[in-house]
N, CA, C and O of each residue as an XYZ file, in Angstrom:
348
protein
N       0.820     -1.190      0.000
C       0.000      0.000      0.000
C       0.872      1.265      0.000
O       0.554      2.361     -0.462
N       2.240      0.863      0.707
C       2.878      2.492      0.792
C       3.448      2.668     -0.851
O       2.989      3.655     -1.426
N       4.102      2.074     -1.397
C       4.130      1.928     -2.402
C       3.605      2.928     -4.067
O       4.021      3.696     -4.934
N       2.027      1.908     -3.430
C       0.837      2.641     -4.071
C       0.716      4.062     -4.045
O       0.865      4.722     -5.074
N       0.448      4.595     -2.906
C       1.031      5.866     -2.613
C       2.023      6.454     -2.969
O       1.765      7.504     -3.557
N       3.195      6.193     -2.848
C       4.222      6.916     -3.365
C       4.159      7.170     -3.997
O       4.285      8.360     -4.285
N       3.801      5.878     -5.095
C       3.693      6.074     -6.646
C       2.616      7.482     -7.166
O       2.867      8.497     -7.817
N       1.466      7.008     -6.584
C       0.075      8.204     -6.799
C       0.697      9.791     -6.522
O       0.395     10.824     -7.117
N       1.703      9.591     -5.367
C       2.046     11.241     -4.940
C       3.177     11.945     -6.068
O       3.250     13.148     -6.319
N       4.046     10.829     -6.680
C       4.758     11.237     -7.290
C       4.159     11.594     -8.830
O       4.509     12.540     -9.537
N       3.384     10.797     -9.070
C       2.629     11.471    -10.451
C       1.538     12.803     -9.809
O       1.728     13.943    -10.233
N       0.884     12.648     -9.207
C      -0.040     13.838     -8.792
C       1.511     15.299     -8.781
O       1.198     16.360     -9.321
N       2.383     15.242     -8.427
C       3.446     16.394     -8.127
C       4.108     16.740     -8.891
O       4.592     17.856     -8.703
N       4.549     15.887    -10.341
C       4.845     15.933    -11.863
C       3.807     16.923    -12.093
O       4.113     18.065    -12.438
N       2.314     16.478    -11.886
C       1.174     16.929    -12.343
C       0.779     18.612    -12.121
O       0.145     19.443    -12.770
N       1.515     18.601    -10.856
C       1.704     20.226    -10.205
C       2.724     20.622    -10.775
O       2.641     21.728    -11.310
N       3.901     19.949    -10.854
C       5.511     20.480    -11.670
C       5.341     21.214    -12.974
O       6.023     22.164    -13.358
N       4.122     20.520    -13.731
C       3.879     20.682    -14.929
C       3.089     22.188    -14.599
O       3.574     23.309    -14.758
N       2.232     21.969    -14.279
C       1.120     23.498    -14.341
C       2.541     24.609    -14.084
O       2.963     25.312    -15.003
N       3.113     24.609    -12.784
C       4.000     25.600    -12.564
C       4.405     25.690    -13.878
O       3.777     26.483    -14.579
N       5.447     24.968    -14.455
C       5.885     25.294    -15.537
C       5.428     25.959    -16.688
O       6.100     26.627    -17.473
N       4.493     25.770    -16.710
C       3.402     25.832    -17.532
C       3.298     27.708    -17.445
O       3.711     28.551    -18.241
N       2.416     27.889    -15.852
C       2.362     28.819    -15.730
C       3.496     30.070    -15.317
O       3.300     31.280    -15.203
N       4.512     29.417    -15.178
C       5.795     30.412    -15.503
C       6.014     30.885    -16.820
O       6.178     32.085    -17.040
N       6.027     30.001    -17.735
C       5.983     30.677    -19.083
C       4.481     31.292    -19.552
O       4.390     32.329    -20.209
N       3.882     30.882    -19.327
C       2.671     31.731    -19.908
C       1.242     31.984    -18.597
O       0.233     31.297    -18.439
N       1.825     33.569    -17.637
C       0.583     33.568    -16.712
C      -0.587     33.346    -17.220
O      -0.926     33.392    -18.402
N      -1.198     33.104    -16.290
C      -2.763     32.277    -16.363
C      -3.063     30.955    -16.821
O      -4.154     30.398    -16.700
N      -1.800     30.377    -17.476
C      -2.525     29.082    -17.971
C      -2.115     27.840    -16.737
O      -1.949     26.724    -17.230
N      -1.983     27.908    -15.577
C      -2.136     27.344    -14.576
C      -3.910     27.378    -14.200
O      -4.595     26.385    -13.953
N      -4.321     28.637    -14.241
C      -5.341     28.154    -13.861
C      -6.391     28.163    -14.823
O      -7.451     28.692    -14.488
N      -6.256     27.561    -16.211
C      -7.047     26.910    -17.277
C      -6.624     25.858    -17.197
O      -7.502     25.023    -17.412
N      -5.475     25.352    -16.942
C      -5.121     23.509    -16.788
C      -6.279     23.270    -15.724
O      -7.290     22.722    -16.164
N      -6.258     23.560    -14.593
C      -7.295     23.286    -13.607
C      -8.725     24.087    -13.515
O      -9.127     24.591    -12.467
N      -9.220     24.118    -14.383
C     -10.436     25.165    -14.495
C     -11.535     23.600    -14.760
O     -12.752     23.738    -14.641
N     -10.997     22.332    -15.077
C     -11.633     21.404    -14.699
C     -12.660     20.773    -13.198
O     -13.468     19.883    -12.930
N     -11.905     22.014    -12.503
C     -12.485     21.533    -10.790
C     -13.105     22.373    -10.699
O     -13.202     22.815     -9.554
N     -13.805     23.020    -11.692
C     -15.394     23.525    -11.526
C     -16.188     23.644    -12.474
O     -17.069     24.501    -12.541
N     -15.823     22.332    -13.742
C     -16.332     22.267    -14.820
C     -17.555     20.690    -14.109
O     -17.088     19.552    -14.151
N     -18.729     20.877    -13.651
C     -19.839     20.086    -13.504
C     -19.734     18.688    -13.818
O     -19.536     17.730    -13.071
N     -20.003     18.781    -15.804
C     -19.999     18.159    -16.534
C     -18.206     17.157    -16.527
O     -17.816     16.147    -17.113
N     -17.810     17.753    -15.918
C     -15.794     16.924    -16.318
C     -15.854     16.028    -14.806
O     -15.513     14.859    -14.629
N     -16.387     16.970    -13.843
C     -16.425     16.268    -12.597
C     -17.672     15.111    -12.432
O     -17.327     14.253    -11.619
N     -18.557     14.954    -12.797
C     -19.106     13.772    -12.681
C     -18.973     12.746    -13.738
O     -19.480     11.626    -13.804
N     -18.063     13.460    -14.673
C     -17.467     12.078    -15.690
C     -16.481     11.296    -14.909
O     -16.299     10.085    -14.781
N     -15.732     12.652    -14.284
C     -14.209     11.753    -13.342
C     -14.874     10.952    -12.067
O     -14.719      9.752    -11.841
N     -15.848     12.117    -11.082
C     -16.577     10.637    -10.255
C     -17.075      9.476    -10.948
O     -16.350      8.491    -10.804
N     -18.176      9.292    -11.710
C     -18.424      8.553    -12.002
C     -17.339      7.118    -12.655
O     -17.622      5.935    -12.466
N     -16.546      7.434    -13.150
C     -15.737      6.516    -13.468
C     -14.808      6.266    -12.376
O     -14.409      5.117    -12.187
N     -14.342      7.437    -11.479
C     -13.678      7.024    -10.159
C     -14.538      5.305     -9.417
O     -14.143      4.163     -9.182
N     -16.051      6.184     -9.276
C     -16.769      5.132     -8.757
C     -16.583      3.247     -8.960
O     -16.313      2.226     -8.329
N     -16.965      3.762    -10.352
C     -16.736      2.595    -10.854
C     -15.506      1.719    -10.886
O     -15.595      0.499    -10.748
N     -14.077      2.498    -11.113
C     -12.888      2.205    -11.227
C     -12.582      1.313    -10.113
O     -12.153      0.164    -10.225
N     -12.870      2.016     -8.891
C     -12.922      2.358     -7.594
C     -13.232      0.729     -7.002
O     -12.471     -0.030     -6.402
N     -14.755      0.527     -7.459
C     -15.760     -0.803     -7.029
C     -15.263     -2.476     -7.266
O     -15.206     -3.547     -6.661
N     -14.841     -1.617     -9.110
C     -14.090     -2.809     -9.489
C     -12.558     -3.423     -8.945
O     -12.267     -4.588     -8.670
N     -11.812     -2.341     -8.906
C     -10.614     -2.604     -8.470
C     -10.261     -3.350     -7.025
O      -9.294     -4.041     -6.705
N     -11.334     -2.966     -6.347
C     -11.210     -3.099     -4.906
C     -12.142     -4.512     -5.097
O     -11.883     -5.155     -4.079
N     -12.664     -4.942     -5.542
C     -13.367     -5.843     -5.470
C     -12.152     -7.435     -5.973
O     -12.083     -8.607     -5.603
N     -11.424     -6.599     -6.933
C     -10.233     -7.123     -7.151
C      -8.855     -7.720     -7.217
O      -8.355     -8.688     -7.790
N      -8.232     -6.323     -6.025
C      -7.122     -6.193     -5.746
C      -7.107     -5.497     -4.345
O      -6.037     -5.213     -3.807
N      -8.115     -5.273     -3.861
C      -7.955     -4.555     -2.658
C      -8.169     -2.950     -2.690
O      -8.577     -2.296     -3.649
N      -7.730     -2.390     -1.188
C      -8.284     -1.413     -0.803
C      -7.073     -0.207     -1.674
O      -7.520      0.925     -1.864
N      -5.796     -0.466     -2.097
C      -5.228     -0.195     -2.991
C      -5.984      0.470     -4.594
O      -5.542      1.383     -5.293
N      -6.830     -0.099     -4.740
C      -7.396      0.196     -6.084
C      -7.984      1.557     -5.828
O      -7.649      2.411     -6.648
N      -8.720      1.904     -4.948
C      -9.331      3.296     -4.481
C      -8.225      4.019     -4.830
O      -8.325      4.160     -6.049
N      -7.144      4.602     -4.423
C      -6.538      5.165     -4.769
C      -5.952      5.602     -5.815
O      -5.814      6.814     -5.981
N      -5.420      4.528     -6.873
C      -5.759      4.738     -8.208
C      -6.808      5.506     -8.998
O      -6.806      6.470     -9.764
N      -7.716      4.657     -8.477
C      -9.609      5.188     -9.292
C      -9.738      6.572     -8.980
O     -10.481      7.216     -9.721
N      -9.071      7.280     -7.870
C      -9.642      8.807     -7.270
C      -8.399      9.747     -9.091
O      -8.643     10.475    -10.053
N      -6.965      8.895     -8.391
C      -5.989      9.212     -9.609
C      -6.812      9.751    -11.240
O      -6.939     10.778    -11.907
N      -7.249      8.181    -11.287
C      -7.867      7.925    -12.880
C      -8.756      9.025    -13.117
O      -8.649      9.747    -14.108
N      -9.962      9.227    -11.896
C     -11.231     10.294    -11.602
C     -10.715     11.853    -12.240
O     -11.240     12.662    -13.005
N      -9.745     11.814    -11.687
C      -8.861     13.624    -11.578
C      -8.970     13.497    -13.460
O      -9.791     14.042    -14.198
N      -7.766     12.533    -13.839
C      -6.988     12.397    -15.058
C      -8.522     12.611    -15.948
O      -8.600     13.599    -16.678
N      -9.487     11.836    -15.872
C     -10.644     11.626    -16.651
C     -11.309     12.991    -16.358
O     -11.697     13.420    -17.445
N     -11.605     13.839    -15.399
C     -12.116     15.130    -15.296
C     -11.780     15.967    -16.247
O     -12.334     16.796    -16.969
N     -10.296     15.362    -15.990
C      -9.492     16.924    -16.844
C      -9.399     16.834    -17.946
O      -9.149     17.788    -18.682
N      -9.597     15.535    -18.363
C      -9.623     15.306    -20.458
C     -10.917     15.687    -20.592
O     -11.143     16.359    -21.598
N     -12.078     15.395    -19.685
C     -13.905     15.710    -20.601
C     -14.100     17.039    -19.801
O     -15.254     17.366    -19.525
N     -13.052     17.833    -19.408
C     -13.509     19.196    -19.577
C     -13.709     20.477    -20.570
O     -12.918     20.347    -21.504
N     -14.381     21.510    -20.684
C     -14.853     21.922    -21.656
C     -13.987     23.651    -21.547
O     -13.842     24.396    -20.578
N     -13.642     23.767    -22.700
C     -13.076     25.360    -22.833
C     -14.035     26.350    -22.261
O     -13.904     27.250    -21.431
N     -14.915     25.959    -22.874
C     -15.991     27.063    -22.380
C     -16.669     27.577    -21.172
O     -17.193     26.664    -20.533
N     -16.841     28.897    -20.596
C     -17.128     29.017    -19.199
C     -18.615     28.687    -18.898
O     -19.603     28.996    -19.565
N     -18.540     27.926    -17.635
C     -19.782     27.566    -17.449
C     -20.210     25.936    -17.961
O     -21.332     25.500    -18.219
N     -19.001     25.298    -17.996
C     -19.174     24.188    -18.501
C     -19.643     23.535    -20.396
O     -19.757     22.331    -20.624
């Protein structure tokens, strides 16, 4: 399980490494990378498949899989989010 974790913290902090970077060269686009965590429609694509990810995995492999599935949830938010404001 610690492992699991590590692993999850070290991609989630790439994931932050990146925005900084991101937003050092060009202000504001830090917070359009994450403009997903209040896009409705991106967040109940990422729960919903968290859920699911989540049910299966653990049903699978253990209490390990949750952690992943929350991972996958984020990753899946942030691809079916929408340019546009207001979702």
């Amino acid at each position: 399980m610690a492992v699991t974790l590590l692993s999850i913290t070290v991609i989630l902090a790439a994931w932050v490494i990146r925005t900084a970077v991101a937003e050092l060269r060009v202000p504001g686009s830090g917070r359009r990378q994450w403009a997903f965590l209040t896009d409705r429609r991106a967040l109940a694509a990422g729960a919903l498949a968290a859920l699911l990810l989540g049910l299966i995995g653990w049903a699978t492999t253990g209490p390990a899989a949750a952690a992943w599935a929350v991972l996958a949830g984020l990753l899946i938010a942030s691809l079916t989010a929408t340019d546009e404001p207001n979702g």
